[in-house]
C-alpha positions in Angstrom: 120.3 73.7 151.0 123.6 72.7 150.0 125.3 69.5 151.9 128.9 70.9 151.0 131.7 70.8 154.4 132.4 74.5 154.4 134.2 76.1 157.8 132.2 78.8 159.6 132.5 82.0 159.5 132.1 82.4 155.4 133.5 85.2 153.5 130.6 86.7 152.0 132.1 85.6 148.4 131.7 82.4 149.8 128.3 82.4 151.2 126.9 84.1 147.8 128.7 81.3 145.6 127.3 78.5 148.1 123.5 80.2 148.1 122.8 82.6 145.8 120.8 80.3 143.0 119.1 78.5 145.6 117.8 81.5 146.9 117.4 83.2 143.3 114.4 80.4 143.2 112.9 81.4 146.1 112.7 84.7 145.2 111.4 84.2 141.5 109.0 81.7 143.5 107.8 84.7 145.9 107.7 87.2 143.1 105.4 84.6 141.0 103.0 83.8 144.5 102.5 87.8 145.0 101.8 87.7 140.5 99.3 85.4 141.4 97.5 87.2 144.0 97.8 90.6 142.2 95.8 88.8 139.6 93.2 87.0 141.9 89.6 89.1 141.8 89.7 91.1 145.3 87.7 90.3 147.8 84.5 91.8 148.6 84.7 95.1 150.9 88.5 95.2 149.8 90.0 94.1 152.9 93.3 93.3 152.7 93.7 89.1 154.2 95.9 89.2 157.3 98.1 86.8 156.0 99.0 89.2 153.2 99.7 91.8 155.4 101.8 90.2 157.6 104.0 88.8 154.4 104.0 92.5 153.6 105.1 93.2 156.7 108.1 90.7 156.1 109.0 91.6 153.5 109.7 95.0 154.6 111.4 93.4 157.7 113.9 91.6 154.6 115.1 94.7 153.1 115.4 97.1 156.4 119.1 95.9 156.5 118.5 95.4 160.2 119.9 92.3 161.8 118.4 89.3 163.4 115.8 89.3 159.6 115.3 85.7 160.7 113.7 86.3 163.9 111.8 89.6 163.3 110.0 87.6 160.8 109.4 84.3 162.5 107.7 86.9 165.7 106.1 89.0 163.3 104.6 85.8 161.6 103.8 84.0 165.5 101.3 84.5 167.8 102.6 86.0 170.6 99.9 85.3 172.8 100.9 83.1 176.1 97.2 82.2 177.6 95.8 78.7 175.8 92.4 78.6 174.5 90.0 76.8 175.3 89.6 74.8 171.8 90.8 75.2 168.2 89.0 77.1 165.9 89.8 74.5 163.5 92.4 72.1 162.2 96.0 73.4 161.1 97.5 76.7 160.8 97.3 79.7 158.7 100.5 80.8 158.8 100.0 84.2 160.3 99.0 86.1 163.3 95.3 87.2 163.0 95.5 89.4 166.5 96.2 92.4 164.8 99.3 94.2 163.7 103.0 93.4 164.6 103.5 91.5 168.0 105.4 93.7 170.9 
């Protein structure tokens, strides 16, 4: 992200002039991660990973032209459980909510 003093609010000129290549990348990066996995061999029974589908999900979420994108994603992508469990299914994270469709 750009380091650059710059007084809040932005105009929007000002935001894209600041932003826009950085976030070009990132979306020639995402577009090149979803190539990829468009060209991986499909799993066996054809289910669709939850991972995938929640980054679908988001996606959608990015283009609604609803506010708060930032947050809707980050819940979308976060367990919403509130209960602990007993012990870790295993080390690290996967990114995703595997409960099942979008948190409430």
């Amino acid at each position: 992200m750009s380091k650059s003093k710059t007084s809040f609010p932005l105009k929007r000129s000002e935001a894209i002039e600041l932003y826009f290549m950085e976030h070009r990348a990132k979306l020639i990066d995402l577009a090149a991660f979803l190539d990829r996995i468009d060209r991986a061999a499909a799993e066996p029974g054809g289910r669709e990973d939850f991972r995938m589908t929640a980054f679908r999900e988001a996606l959608e979420i990015l283009s609604d032209g609803k506010p708060h994108r930032a947050r809707r994603v980050l819940e979308l992508l976060s367990d919403p459980t509130t209960e602990p469990i007993p012990k870790a299914p295993m080390k690290g994270a996967l990114g995703a909510y595997s409960g099942g469709g979008k948190p409430s």
